[in-house]
C-alpha positions in Angstrom: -150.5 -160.1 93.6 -147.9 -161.1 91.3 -144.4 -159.8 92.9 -142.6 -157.3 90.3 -139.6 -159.7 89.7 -141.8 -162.3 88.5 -143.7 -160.2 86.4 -140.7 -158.8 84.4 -139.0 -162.3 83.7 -142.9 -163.5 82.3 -143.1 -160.4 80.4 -139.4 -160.7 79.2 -139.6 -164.7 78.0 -143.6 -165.1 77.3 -144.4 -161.9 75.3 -146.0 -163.0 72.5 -145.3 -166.1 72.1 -145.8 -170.0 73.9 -143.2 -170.4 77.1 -141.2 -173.3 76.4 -140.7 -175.9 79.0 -137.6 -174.9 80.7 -139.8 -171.4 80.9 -142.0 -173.3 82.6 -140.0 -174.9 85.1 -138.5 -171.7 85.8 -141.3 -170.1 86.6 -142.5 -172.6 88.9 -139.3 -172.0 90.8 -139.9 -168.9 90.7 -143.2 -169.4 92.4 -142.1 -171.4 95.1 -139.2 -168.8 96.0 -141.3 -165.7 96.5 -144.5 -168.1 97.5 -147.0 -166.7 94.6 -150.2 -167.7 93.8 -149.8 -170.1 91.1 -153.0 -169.3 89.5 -153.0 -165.8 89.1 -149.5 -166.4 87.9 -150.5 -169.1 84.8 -152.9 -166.7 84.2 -150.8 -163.7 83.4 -148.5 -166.3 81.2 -151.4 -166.9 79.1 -152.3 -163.3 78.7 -148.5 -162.3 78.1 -148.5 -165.1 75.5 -151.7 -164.1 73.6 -150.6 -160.3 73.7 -147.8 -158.3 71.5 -143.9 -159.2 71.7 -141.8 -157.2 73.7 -140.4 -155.5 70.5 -143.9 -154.3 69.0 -144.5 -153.3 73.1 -141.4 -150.8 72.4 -142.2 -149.8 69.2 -146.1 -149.1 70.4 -144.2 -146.9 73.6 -141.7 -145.2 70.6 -145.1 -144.2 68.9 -146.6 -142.7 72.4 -143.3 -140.8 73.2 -143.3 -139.3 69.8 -146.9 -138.4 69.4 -146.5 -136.3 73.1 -143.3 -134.8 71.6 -145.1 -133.6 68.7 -148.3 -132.8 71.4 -145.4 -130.8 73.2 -144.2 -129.0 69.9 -147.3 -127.9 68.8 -147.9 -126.6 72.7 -144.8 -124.6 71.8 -145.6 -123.5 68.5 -149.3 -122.3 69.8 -147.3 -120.0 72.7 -144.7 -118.5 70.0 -147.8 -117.2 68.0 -149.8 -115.7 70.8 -146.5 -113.8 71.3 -146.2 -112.9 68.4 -149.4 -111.8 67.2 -149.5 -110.0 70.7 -146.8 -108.2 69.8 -148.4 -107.4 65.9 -151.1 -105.8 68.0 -149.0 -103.9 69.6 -147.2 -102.6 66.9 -150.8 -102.0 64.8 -152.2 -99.6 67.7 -148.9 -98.2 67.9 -149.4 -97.1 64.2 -152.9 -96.6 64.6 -151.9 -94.2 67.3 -149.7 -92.3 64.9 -152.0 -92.5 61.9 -154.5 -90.6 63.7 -152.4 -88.2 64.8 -151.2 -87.5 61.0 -155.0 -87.3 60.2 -155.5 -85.0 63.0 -152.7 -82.8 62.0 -153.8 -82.8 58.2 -157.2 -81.6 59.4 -155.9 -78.8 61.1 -154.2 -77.7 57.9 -157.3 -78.4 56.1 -159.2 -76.1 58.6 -155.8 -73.3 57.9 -155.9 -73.6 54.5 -160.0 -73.2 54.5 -159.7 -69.8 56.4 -156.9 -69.0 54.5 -159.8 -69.0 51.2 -162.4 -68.1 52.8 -160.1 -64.4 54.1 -159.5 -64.0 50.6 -162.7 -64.5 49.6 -164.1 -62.0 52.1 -161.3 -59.8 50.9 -162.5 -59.8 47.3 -166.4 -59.4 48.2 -165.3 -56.3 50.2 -163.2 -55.1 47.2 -166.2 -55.9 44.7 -169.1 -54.0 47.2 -166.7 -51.0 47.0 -166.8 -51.1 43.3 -170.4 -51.4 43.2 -170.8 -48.4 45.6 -168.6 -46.4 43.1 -171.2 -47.4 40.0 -174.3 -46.6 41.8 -173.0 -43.3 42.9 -172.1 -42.6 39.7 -175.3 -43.8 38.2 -177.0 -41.3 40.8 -174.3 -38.3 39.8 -175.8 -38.8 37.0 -179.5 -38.6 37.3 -179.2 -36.0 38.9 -177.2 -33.8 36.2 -181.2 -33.7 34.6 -182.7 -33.3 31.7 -179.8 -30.5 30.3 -177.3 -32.8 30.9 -179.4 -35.8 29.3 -179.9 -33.6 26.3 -176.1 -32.8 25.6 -175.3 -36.0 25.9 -177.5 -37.0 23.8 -176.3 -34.9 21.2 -172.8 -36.1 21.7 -172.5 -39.1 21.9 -176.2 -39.7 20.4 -176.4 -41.6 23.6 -178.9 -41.2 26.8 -178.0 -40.8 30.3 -179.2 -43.9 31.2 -177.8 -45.7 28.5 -174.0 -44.4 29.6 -175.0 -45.2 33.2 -176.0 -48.8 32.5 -172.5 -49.5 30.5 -170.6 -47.9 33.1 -172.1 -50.1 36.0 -171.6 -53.3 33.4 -167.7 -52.1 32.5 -167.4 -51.7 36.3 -168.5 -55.3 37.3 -166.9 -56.9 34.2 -163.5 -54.6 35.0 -162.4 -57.7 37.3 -158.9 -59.9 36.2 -158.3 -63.5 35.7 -156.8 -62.7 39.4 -159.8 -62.2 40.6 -161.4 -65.5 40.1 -162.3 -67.0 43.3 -161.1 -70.9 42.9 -160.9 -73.6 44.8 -157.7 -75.3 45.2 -158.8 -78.4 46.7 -157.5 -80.8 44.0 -154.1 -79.1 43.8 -151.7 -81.3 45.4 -149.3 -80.3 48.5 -145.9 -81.3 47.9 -145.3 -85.2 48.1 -142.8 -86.3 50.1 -142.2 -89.2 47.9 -141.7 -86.9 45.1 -138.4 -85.5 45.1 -137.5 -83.2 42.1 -134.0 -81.6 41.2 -135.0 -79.0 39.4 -131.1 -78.9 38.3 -131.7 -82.0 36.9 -132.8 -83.8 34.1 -136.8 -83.0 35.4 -138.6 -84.8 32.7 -136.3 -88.0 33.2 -137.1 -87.7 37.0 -141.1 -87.2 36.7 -141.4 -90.0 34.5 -140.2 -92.3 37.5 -143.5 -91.7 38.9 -145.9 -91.4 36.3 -147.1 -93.4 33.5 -146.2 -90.4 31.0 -144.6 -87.2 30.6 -145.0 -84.8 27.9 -143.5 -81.5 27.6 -146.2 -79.4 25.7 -143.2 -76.6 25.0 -145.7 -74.4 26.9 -142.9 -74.3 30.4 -145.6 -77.5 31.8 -144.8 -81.1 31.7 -148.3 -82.9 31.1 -148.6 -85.9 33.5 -150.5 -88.9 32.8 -151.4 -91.6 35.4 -154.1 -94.3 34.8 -155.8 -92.9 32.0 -155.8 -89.2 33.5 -153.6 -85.6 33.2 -152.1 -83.8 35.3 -149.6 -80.4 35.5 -146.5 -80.2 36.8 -144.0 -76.9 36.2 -141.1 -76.4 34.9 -138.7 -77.4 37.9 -141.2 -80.4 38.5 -143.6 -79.2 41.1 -146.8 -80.5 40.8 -149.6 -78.0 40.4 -152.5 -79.8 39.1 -152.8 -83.8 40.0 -154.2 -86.2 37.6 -158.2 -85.9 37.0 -158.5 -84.6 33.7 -159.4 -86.8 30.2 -157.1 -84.2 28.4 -154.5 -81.0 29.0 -154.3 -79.2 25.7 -152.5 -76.1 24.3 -151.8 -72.8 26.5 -154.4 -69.7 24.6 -152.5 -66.1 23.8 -154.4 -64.8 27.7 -152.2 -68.0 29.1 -154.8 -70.0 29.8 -154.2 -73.4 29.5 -157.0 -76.1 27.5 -158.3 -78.7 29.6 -161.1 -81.6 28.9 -163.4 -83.5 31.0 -166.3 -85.7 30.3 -166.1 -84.0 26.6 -166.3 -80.5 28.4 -163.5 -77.5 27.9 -162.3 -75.6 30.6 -159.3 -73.4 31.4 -156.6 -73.9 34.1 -154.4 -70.7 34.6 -150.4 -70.9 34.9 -150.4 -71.8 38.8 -152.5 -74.8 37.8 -155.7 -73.4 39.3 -159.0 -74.0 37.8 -160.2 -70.7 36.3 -162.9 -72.4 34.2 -164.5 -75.5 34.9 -165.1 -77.7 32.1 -168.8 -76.9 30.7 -168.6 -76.0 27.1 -168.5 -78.2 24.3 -166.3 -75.5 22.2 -164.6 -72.7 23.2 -162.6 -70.2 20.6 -159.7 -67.9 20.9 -160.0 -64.5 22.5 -160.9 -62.1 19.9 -161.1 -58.2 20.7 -162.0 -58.8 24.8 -164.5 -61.7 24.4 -164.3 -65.4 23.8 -166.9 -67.1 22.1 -168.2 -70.4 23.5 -170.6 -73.1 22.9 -172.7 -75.5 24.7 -174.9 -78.2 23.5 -175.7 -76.4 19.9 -175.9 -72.9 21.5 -173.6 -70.1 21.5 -172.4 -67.2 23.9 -169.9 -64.8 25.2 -167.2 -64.9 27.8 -165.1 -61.7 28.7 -161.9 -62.8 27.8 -160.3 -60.9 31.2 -162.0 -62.3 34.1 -163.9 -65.6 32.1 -167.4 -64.0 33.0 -170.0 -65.5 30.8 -171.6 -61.7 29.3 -173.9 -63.3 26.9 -175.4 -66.4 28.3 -175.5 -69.6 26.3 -178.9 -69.2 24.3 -178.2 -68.5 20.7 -178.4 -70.9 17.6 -175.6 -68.6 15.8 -173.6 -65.6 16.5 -171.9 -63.7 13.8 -168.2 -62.1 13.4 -168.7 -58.8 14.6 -169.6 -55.8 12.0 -169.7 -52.4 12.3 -169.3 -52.3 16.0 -171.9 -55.2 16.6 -172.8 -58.7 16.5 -175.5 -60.5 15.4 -177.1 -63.0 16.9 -179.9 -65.7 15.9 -182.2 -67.4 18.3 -184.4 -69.6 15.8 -185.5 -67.5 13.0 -185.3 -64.1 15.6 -182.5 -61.7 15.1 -180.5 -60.0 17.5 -177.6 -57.7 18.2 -175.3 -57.5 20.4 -172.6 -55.0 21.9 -168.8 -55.0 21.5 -169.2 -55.9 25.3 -171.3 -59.1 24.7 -174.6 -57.2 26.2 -177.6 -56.9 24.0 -178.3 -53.5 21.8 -180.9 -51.8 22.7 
């Protein structure tokens, strides 16, 4: 075995390169003072000589050292992102967490506001069964008045029992109010907290910070228009009707207001409720209680109180009314109807 001193003053004076001859001589002193095998020695001053110089050995070590630096880095870099995506998961179930806890809470209001409708709802069947138990006891007051009283009636008013009877239960059912409509209000919007409105303020100016395009359609509405849709909002800003209608027109002399969807016309009252959904391909003004309306080609009556269709949609033509009727066409057969909408008999 070569003894470390030797090796270092070979490697130091033979890298790379032929030993001269004092080299030589040195190492052979060398050898003789710490009694190496000659051989072996020669041997590693031959490979020393044939391998790289001392300076491409360091440059070769600079290279190692900085490829385990940059082994060490990436090491480094590799832990800092486990942290930190651990801690990004943290933070996504945190709001995970607190998303379904909103959810959770807006379902509950969803199941209050449900009840809410549905109590109202019972609340109007219940006041509608009372008014139908008022018509058919008057229909059966009236039977049983008998043939006298069918008799002076019909000389007075040249109508029959029956006949009265039959209005009064259809005046009863149609006696309802715009009020009375049972609607859903699951498109109108709760207020959104990212929509602040002074009504004080310039409201117009203030809405148009959040929608495409505001109209005021001198009504008391602002009409709202976001991607290609209209909406409603008041006159202080609130929004009562979101965005989901091809067209808002004009308000009607009952305060209705126009609205158009899939080339339908429908109504929306003045809390933005839909009274009327969009089915009919015209509908005219009110005109003495009834609103005449038309869908695909075909014409009816609505009442113009409580938007109940009274002559369904199955006439080719109806006519301005004349003395006290209004006649009708279906094909070439002609009809008549009441001032009510219902067909003479």
């Amino acid at each position: 075995m070569i003894q470390e001193e030797l090796r270092n003053f070979i490697e130091q004076n033979c890298s790379g390169k032929e030993p001269s001859d004092l080299i030589m001589e040195a190492i052979g002193q060398k050898i003789e003072q710490l009694g190496a095998d000659a051989d072996e020695v020669l041997a590693f001053v031959e490979e020393c000589a044939k391998g790289p110089t001392l300076e491409q050995k360091a440059e070769a070590a600079r290279r190692a050292a900085e490829a385990e630096a940059e082994r060490l880095a990436r090491i480094e870099e590799a832990k800092a992102k486990a942290e930190s995506d651990a801690k990004n998961a943290e933070l996504a179930a945190e709001k995970a967490k607190k998303a379904m806890a909103e959810a959770e809470a807006a379902r509950l209001k969803a199941d209050e506001a449900k009840a809410k409708l549905q109590a109202e709802r019972d609340a109007r069947m219940v006041k509608k069964s009372k008014k139908r138990t008022y018509v058919v006891a008057l229909i059966v007051f009236l039977l049983l008045l008998g043939i006298g009283t069918t008799v002076y009636l019909k000389v007075m008013t040249g109508k029959s029992a029956a006949q009265l009877a039959s209005e009064a239960a259809y005046n009863a059912v149609n006696s309802e109010s715009i009020d009375d409509i049972e609607v859903s209000t699951a498109d109108v919007p709760s207020d959104d907290p990212s929509i602040v409105i002074d009504p004080n303020g310039n409201v117009k100016a203030q809405l148009e910070q959040h929608y495409e395009t505001v109209m005021d359609i001198n009504s008391g509405f602002y009409k709202l228009k976001d991607h290609g849709k209209y909406g409603l909002a008041d006159a202080a800003g609130k929004i009562i009707q979101r965005p989901k209608y091809d067209e808002i027109l004009f308000k009607n002399q009952n305060g209705l207001i126009r609205i158009k969807k899939d080339n339908k016309i429908g109504f929306l009252n003045l809390k933005g409720l839909e009274v009327l959904a969009p089915k009919y391909t015209n509908i005219e003004e009110p005109s003495e209680g009834l609103i005449k309306v038309e869908t695909d080609g075909l014409y009816g009556f609505l009442n113009a109180n409580n938007l109940k269709e009274v002559t369904p949609c199955v006439y080719t033509y109806i006519y301005n009314k004349k003395d006290g009727k209004y006649k009708a066409m279906k094909g070439n057969q002609e009809f008549f109807l009441n001032e009510d909408g219902s067909l003479a008999q």
